[in-house]
TORLO-664370 format. One record per residue: z, y, x of N, C-alpha, C, O in turn; residue in one letter. Coordinates in steps of 0.2 Angstrom, whole numbers, padded with zeros to 4 digits, always signed. Atoms other than C-alpha are relative to their C-alpha. Layout:
// residues N
ZYXZYXZYXZYXA;...
//
This chain:
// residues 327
+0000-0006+0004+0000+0000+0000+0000+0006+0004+0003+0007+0009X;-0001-0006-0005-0004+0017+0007+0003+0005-0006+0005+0004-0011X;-0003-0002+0003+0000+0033+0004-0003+0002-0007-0001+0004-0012X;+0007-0002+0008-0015+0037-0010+0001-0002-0004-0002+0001-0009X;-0002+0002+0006-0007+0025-0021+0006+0004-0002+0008+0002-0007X;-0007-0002+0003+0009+0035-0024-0003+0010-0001-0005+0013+0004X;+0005-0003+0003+0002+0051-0035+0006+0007+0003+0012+0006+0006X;-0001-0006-0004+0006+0070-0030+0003+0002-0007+0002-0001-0013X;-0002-0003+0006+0015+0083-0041-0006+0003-0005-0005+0004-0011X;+0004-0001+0006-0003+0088-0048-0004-0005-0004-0009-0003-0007X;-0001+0005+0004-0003+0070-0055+0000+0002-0006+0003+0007-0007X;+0000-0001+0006-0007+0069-0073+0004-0008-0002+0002-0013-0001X;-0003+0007+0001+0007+0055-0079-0001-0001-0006+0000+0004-0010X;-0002+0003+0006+0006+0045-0093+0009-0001-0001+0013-0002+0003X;-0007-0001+0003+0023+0047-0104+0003-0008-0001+0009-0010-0001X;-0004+0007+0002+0023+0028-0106-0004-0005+0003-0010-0005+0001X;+0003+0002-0005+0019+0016-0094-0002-0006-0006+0000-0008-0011X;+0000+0005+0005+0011+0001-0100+0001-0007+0001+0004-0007+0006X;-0002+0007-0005+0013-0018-0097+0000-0002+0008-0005+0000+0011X;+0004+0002-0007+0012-0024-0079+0001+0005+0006+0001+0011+0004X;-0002-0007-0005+0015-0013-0063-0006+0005-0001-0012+0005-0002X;+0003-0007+0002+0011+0004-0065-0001+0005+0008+0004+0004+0011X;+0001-0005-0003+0005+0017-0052-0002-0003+0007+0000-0001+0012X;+0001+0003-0006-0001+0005-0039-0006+0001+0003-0007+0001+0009X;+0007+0000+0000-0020+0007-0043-0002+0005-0005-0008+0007-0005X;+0002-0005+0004-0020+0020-0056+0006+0006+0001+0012+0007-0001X;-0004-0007-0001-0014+0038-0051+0003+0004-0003+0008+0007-0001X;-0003-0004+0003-0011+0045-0065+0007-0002-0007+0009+0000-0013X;-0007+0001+0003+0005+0034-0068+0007+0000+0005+0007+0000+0011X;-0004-0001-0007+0020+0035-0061+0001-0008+0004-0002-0013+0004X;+0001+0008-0006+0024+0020-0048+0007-0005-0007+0011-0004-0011X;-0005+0003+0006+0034+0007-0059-0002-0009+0003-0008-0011+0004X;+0004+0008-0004+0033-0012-0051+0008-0003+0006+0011+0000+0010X;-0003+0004-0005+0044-0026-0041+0001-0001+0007+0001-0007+0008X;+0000-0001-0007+0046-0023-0024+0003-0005+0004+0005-0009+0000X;-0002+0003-0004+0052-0033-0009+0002+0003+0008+0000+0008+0010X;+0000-0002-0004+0061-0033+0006+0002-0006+0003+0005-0011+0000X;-0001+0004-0005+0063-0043+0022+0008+0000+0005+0008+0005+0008X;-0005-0001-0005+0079-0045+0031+0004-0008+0006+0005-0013+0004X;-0003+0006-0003+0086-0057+0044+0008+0000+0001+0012+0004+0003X;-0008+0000+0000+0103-0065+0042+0001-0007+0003-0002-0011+0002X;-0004+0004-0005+0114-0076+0055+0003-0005-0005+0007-0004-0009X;-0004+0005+0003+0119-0094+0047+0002-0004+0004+0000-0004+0010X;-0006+0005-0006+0131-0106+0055+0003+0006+0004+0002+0012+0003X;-0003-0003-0005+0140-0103+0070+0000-0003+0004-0001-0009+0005X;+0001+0004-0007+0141-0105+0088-0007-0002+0002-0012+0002+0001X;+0006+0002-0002+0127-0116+0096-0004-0002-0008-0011-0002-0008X;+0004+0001+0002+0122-0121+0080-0003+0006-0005-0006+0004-0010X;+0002-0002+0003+0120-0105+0073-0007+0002+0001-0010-0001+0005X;+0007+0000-0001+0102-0097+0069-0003+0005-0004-0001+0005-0009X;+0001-0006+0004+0095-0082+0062-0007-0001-0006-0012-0004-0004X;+0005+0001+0009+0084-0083+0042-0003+0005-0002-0001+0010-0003X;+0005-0008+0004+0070-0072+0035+0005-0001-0007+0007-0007-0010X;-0003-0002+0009+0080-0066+0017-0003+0003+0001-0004+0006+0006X;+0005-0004+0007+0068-0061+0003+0005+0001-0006+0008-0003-0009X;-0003-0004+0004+0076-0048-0008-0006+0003-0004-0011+0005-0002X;+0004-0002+0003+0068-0043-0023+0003+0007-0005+0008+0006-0008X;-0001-0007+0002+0068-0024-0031-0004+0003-0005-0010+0003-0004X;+0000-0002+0005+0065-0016-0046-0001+0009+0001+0003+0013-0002X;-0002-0007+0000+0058+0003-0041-0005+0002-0006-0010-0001-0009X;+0003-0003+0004+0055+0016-0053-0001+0007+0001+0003+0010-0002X;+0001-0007-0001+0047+0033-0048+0003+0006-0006+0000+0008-0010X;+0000-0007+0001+0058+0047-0053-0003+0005+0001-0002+0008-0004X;+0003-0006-0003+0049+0062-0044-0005-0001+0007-0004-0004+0012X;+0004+0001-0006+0036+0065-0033-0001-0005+0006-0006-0008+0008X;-0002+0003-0004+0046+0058-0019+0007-0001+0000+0012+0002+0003X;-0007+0002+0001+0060+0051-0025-0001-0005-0006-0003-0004-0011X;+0002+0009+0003+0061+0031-0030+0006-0003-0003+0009-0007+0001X;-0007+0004+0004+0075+0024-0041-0002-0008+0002-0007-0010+0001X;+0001+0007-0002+0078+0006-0032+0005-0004-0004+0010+0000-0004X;-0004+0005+0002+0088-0008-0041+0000-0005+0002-0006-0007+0003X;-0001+0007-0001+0094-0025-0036-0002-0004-0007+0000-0003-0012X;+0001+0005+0006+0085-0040-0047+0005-0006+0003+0006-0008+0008X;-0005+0008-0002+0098-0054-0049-0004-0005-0003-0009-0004-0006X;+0004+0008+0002+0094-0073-0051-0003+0000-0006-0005-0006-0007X;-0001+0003+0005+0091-0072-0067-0009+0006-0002-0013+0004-0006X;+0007-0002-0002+0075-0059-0063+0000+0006-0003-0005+0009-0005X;-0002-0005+0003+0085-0043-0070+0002+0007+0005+0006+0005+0009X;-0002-0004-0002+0087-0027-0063+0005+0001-0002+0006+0002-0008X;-0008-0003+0003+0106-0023-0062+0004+0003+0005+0001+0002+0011X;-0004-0006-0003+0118-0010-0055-0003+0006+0001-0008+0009-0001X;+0002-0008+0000+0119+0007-0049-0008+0000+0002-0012-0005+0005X;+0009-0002-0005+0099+0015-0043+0002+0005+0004+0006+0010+0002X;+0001+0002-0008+0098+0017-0027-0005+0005+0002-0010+0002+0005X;+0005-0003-0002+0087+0032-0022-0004+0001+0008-0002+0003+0013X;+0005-0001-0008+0073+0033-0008-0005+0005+0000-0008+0007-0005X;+0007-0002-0001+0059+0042-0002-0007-0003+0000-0007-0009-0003X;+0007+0003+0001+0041+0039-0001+0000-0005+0007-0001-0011+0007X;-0001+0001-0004+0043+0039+0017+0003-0010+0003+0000-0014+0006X;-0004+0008+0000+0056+0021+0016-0005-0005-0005-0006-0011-0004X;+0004+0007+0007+0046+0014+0001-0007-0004+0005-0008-0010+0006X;+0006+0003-0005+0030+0012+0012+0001-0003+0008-0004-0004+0011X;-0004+0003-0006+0041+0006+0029+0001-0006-0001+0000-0010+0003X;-0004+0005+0001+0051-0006+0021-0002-0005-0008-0003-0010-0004X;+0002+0000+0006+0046-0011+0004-0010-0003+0001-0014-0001+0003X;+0007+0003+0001+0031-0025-0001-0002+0000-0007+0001-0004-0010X;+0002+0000+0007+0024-0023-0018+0000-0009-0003-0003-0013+0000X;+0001+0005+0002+0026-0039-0027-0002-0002-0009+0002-0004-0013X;+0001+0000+0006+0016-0039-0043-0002-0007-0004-0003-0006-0010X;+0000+0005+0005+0013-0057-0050+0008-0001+0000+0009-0001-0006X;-0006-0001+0003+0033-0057-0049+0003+0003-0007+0006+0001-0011X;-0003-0005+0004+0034-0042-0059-0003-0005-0007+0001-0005-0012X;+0004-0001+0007+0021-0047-0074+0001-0008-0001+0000-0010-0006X;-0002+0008+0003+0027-0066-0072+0006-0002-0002+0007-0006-0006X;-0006+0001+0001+0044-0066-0070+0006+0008-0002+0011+0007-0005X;-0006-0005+0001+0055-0049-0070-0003+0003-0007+0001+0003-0012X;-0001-0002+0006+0045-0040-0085+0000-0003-0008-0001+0000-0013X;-0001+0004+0006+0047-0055-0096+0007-0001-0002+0009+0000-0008X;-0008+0000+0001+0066-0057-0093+0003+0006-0003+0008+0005-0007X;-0001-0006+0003+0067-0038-0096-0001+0002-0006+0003+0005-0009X;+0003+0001+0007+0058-0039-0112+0005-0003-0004+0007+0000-0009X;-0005+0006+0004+0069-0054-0117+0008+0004+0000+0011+0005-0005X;-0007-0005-0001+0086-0044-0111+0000+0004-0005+0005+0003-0009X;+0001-0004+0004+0081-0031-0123+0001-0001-0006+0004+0003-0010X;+0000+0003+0006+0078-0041-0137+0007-0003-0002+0009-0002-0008X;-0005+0002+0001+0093-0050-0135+0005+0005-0002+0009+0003-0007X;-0004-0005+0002+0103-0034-0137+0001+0004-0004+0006+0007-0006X;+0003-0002+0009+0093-0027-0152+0002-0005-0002-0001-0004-0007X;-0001+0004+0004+0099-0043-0160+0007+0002-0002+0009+0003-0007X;-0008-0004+0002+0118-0038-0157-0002+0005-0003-0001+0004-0009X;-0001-0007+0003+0116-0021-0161-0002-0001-0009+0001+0003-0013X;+0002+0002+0005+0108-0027-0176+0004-0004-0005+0003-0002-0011X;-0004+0002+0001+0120-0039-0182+0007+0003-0002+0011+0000-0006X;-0005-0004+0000+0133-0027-0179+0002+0004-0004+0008+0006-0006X;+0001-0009+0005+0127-0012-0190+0001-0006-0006+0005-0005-0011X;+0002+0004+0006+0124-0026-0202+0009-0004-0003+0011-0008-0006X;-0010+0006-0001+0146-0033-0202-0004-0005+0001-0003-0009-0003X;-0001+0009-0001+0141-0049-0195+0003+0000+0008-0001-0001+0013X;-0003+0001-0009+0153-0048-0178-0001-0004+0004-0003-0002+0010X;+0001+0008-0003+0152-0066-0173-0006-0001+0002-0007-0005+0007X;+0004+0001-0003+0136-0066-0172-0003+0006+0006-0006+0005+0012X;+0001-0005-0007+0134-0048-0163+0002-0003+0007+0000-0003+0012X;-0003+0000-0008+0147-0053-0151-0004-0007+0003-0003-0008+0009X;+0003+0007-0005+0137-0071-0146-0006+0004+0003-0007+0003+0009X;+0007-0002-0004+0121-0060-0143+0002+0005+0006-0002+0004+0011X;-0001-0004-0004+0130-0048-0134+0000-0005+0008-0003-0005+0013X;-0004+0005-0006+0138-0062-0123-0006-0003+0003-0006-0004+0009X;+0006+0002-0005+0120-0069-0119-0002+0004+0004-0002+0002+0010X;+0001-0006-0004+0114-0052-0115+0006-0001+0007+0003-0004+0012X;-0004+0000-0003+0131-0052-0103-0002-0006+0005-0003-0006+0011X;+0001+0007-0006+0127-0069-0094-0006+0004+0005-0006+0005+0011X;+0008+0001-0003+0110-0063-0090+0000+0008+0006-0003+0008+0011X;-0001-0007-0005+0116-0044-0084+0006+0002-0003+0007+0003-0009X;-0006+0000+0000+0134-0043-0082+0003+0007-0002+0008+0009-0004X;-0002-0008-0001+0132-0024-0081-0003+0006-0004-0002+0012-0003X;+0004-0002+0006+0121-0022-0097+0005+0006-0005+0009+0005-0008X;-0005-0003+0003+0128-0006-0104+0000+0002-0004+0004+0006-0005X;-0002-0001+0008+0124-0006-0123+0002-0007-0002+0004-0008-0008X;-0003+0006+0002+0129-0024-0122+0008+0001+0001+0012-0001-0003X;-0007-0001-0003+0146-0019-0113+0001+0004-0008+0004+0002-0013X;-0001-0008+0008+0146-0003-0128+0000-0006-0007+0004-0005-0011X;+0000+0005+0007+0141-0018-0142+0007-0004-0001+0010-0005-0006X;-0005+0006+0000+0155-0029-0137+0008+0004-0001+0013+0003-0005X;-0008-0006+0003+0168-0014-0137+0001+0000-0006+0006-0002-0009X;-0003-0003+0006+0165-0008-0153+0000-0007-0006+0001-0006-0011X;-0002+0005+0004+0166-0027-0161+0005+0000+0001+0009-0001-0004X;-0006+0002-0001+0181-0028-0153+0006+0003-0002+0011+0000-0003X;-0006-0007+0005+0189-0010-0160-0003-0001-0007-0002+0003-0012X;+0003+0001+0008+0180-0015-0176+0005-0006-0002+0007-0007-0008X;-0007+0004+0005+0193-0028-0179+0005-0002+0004+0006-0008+0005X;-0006-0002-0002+0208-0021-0169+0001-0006+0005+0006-0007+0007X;-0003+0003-0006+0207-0033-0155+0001+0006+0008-0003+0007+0012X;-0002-0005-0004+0216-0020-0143+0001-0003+0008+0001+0001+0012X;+0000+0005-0007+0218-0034-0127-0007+0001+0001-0008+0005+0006X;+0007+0000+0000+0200-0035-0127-0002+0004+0001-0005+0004+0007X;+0002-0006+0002+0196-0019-0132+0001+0004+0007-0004+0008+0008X;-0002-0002-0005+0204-0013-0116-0003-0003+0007-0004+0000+0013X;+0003+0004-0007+0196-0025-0104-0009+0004+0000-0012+0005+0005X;+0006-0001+0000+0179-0019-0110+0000+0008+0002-0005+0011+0005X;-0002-0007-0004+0187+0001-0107-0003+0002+0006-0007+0006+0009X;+0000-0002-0008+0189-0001-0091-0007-0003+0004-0009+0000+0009X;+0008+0000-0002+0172-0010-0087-0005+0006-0001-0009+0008+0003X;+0005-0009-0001+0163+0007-0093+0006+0005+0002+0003+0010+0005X;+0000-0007-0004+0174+0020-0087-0004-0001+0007-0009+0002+0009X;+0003+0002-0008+0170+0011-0068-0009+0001-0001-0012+0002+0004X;+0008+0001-0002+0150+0012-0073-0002+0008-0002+0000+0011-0008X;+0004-0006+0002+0142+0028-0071-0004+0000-0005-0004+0003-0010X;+0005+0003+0005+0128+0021-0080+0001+0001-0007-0004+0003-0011X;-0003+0000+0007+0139+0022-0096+0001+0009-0004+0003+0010-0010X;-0002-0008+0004+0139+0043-0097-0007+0001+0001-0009+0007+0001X;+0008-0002+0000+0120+0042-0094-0002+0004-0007+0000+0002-0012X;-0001-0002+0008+0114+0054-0108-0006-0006-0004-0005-0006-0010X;+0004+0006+0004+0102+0039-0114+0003-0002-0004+0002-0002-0009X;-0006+0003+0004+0118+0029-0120+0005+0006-0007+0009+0005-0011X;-0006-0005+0002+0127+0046-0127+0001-0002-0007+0007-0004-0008X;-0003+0003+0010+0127+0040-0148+0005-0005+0003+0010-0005+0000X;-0005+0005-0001+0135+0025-0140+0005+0003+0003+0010+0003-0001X;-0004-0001+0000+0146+0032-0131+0004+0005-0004+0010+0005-0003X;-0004-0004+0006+0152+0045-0144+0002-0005-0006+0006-0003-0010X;-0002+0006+0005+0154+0030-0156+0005-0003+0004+0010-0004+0000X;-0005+0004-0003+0164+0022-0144+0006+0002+0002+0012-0001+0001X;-0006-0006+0002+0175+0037-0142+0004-0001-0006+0010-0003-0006X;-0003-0001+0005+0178+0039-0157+0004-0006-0005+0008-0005-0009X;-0003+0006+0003+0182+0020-0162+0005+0000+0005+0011-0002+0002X;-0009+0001+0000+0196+0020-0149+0004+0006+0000+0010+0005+0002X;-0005-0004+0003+0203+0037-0155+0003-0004-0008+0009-0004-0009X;-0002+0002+0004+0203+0029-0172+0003-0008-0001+0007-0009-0006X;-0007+0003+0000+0211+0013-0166+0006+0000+0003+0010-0005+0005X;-0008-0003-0002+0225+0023-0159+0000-0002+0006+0005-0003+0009X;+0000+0000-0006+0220+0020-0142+0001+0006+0006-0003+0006+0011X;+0003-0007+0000+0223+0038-0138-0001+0002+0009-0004+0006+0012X;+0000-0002-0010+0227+0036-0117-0007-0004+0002-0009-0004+0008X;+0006+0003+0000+0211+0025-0118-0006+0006+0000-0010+0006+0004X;+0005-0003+0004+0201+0038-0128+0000+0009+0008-0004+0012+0010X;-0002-0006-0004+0210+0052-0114-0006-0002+0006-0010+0002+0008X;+0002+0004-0009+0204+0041-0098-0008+0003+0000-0009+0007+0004X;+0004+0002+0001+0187+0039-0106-0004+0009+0000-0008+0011+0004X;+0002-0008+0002+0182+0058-0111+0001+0002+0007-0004+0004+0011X;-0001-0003-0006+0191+0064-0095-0006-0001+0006-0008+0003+0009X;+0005+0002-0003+0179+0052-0085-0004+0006+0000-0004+0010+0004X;+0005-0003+0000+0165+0061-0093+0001+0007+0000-0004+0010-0003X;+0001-0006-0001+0170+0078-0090+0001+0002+0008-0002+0007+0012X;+0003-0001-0008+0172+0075-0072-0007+0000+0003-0008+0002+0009X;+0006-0001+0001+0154+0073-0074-0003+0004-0001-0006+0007+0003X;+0002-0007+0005+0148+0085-0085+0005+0006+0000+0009+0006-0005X;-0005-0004+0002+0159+0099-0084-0001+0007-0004+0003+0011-0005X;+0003-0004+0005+0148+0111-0095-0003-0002-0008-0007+0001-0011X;+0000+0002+0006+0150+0101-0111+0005+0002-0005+0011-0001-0004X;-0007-0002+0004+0161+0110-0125+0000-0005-0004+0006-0005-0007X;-0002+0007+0005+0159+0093-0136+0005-0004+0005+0007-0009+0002X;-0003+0006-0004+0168+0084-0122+0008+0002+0001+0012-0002+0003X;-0006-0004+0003+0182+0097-0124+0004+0000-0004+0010-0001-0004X;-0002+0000+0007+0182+0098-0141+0003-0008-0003+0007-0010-0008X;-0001+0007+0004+0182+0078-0142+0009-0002+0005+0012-0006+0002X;-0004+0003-0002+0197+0076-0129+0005+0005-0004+0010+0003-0006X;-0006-0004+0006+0207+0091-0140+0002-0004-0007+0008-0004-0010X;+0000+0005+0007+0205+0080-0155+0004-0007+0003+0006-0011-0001X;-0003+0007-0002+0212+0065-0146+0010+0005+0000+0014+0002-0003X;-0006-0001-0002+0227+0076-0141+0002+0002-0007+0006-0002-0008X;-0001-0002+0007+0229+0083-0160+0004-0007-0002+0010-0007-0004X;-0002+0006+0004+0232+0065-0164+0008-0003+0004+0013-0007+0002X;-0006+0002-0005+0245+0062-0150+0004+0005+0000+0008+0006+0004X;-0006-0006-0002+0254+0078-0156+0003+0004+0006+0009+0006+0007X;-0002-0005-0006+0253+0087-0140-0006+0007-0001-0012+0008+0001X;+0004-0007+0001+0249+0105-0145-0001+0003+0006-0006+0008+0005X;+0002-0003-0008+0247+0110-0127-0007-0001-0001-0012+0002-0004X;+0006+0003-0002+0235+0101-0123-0005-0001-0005-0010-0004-0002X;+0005+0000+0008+0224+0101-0141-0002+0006+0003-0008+0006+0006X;+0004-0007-0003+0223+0120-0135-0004+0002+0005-0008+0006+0006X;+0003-0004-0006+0221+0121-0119-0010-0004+0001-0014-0001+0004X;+0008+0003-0001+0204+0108-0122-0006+0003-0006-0012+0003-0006X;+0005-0003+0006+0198+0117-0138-0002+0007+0002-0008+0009+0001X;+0001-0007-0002+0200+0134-0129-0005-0004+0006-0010+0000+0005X;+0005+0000-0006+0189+0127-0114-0008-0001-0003-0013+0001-0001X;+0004-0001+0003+0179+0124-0126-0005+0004-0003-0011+0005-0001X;+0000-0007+0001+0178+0139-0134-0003+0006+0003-0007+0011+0001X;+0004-0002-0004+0173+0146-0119-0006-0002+0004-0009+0002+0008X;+0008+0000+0000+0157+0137-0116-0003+0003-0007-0007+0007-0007X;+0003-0002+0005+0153+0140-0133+0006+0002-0006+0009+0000-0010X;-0005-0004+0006+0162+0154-0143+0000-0002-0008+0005-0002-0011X;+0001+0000+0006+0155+0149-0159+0000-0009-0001-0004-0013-0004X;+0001+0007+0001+0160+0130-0159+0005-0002-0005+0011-0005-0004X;-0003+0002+0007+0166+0129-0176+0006-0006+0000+0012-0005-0003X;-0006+0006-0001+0177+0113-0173+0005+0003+0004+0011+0005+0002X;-0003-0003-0006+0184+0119-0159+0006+0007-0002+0011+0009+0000X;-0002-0008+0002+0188+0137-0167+0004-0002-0008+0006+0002-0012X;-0004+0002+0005+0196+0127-0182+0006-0002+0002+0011+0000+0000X;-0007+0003-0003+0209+0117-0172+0006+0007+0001+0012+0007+0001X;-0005-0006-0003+0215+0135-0166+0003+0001-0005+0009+0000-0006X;-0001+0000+0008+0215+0140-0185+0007-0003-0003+0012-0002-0006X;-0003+0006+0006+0223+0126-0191+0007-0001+0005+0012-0004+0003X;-0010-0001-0004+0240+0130-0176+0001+0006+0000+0007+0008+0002X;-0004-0003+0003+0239+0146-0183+0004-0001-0007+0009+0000-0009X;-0006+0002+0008+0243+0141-0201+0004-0004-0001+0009-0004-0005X;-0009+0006+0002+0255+0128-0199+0004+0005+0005+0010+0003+0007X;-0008-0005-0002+0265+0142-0190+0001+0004-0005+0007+0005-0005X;+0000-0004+0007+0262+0153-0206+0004-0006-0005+0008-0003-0009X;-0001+0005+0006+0266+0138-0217+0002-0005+0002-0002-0009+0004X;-0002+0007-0002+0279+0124-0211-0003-0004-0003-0006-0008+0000X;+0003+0005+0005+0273+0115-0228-0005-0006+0005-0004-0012+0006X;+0005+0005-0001+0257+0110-0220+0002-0004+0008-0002-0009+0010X;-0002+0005-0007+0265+0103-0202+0003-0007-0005+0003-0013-0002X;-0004+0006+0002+0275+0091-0215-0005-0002-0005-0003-0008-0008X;+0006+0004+0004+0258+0088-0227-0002-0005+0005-0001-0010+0003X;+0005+0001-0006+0248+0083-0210+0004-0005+0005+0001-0009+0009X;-0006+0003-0004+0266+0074-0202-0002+0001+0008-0004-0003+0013X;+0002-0005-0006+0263+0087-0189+0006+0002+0003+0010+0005-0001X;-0005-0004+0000+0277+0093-0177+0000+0006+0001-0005+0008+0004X;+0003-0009-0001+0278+0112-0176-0004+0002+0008-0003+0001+0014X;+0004-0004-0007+0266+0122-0164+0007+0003+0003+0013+0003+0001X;-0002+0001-0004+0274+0126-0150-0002+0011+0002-0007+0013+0005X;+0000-0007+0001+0277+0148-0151-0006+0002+0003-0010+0006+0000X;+0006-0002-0005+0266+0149-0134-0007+0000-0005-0012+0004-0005X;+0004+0003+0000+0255+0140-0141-0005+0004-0005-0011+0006-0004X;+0002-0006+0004+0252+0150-0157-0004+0006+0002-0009+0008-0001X;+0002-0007-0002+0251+0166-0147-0007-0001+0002-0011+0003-0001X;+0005+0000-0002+0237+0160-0137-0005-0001-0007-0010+0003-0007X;+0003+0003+0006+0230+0151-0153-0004+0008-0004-0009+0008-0007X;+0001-0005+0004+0229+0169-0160-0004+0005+0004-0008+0009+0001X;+0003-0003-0005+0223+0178-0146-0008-0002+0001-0013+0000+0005X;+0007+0003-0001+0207+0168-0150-0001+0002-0009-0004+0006-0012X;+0001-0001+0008+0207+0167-0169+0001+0008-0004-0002+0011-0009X;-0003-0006+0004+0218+0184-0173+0005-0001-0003+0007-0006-0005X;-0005+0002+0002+0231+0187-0179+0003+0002-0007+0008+0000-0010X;+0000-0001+0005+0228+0195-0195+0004-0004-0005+0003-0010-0005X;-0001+0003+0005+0240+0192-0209-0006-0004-0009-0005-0009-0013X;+0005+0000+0004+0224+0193-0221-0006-0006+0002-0012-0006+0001X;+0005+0003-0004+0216+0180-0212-0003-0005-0008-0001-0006-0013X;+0005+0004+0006+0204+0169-0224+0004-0005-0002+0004-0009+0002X;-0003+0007+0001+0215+0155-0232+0000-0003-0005+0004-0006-0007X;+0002+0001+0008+0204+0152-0249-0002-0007+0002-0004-0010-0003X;+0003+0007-0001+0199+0134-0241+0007-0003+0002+0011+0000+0005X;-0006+0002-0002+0213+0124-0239+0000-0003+0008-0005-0006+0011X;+0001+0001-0005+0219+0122-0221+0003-0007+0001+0008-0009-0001X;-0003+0006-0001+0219+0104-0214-0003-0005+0006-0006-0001+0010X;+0004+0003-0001+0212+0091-0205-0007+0001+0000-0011+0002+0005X;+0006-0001+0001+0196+0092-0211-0004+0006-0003-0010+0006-0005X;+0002-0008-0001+0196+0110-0214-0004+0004+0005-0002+0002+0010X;+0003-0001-0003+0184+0121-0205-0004-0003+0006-0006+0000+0011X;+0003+0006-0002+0175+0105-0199+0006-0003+0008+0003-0006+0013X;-0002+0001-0007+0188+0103-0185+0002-0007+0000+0004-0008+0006X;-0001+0007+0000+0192+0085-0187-0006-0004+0003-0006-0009+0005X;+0004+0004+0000+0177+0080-0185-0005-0002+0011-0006+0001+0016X;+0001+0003-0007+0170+0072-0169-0007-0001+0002-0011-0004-0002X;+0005-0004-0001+0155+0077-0159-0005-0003+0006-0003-0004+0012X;+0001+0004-0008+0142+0069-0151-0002+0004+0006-0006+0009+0005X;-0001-0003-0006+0142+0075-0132-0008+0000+0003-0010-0005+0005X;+0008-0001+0000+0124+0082-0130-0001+0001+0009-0007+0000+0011X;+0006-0002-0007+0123+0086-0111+0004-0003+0006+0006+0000+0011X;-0004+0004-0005+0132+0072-0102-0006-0003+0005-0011-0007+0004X;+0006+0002-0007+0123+0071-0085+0002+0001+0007+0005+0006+0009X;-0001+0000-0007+0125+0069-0068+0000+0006+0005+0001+0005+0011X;+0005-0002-0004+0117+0086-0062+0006+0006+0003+0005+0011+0007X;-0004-0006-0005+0134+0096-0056+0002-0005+0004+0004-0003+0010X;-0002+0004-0006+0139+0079-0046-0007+0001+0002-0006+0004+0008X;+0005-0002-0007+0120+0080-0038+0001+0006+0004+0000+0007+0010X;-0001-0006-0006+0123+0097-0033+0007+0000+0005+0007+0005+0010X;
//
């Protein structure tokens, strides 16, 4: 492969590659195909050890001009784990194209993986668990680190309160970056909000926190870890993540309801003992009002509650992305 096969930025790409390696012989795709690579490894030992050609096999996919998302295919002929980025420079040094691999074995298993997954998911929406979680579990044999199957298998498992489980599959996605990719985000705001709702609230904290170590210019990811703390009666911290929010975005209604709603149950014990709410916390108030106002006249023709001025409600996280860790 030279360099004439791998296309420039005034490349015309097709949006969707089509079966079979892409951009190897037609320029105006991006590069997409099964790679290889040669290494020598030391077996035995002493006199009888002996050095071994290993054949490794790779999964790249042209992000940018010059710049190659690499993956490891495991036995099973599946692209899994983190991608691996290279240049053009490494891809043509190191790197043997292997296309009857790809179009016989790796994008048939891919195909099959996929479907397998859509079968859970499918199942799932539909209440039949048992059968979602067997599809899941095949998906998982095949790619350990499949991450709408890891996400499918949670929310069966917070779908009928298994919290031992529910917890194991946690901790498998905070560890995957892969899992705040914005491609996943509906899953992961589902997934949120199923271990808020089954009371997992240092679960739901871990998990948000994660993805704001990532993102840190998302007021939904604010706004969803303030609603965790609402639930955990910790007015501090309700505020201090609704106001961060607030400050990406002034107008984020949820977010500017929470404040609302710890000023009126300071106006109104009644609704802390409607809501089985403990009293805000004086400071707390103050600041609460220094955003809201403090007008006695303030509007209170809608009843203030939970699901008053939309703030209960749980938001999916629009711009979870990697791009403040690459810089």
């Amino acid at each position: 492969m030279d360099k004439a096969r791998i296309h420039s930025s005034e490349d015309t790409r097709s949006s969707r590659p089509q079966g079979g390696c892409t951009g190897l012989d037609n320029l105006d795709e991006p590069l997409r195909c099964v790679f290889s690579t040669i290494t020598k490894i030391k077996v035995g030992t002493g006199i009888t050890s002996k050095k071994q050609l290993s054949k490794l096999l790779w999964y790249v996919q042209q992000q940018d001009v010059d710049e190659f998302g690499v993956r490891k295919i495991n036995p099973q002929f599946v692209p899994v784990g983190e991608t691996k980025i290279i240049d053009q420079d490494e891809l043509l040094a190191n790197y043997t194209p292997e296309v009857g691999i790809h179009n016989t074995q790796v994008e048939p298993a891919m195909s099959a993986l996929k479907k397998t997954v859509s079968k859970g998911d499918k199942h799932r929406k539909q209440g039949e668990p048992l059968s979602a979680e067997m599809e899941y579990a095949k998906a998982l044999d095949v790619d350990e680190t499949n991450v709408r199957a890891i996400f499918g298998l949670g929310l069966v498992y917070l779908d009928r309160n298994d919290n031992e489980k529910s917890k194991i599959v946690f901790e498998q996605l905070v560890s995957l970056e892969a899992a705040f990719d914005p491609n996943h985000k509906h899953l992961f705001n589902e997934f949120g909000i199923a271990l808020r709702k089954g009371k997992l609230y240092d679960e739901a904290i871990k998990y948000y926190s994660r993805a704001v170590d990532l993102s840190t210019d998302d007021e939904n990811l604010y706004y969803n870890l303030s609603r965790v703390f609402y639930e955990k009666d910790d007015w501090e911290n309700c505020f201090e993540f609704a106001s961060r929010s607030l400050k990406l975005n002034s107008g984020h209604d949820p977010a500017l309801g929470l404040c609302k709603l710890m000023v009126a149950m300071s106006k109104d014990a009644s609704l802390s003992e409607k809501y089985g709410k403990p009293a805000v916390p004086e400071d707390v108030v103050r600041k609460a009002m220094d955003i809201v106002g403090s007008d006695n006249n303030m509007d209170m023709t809608i009843e203030i509650g939970p699901d008053s001025f939309g703030a209960m409600k749980e938001l999916e996280s629009s711009a979870i992305s990697f791009e403040n860790e690459k810089k």
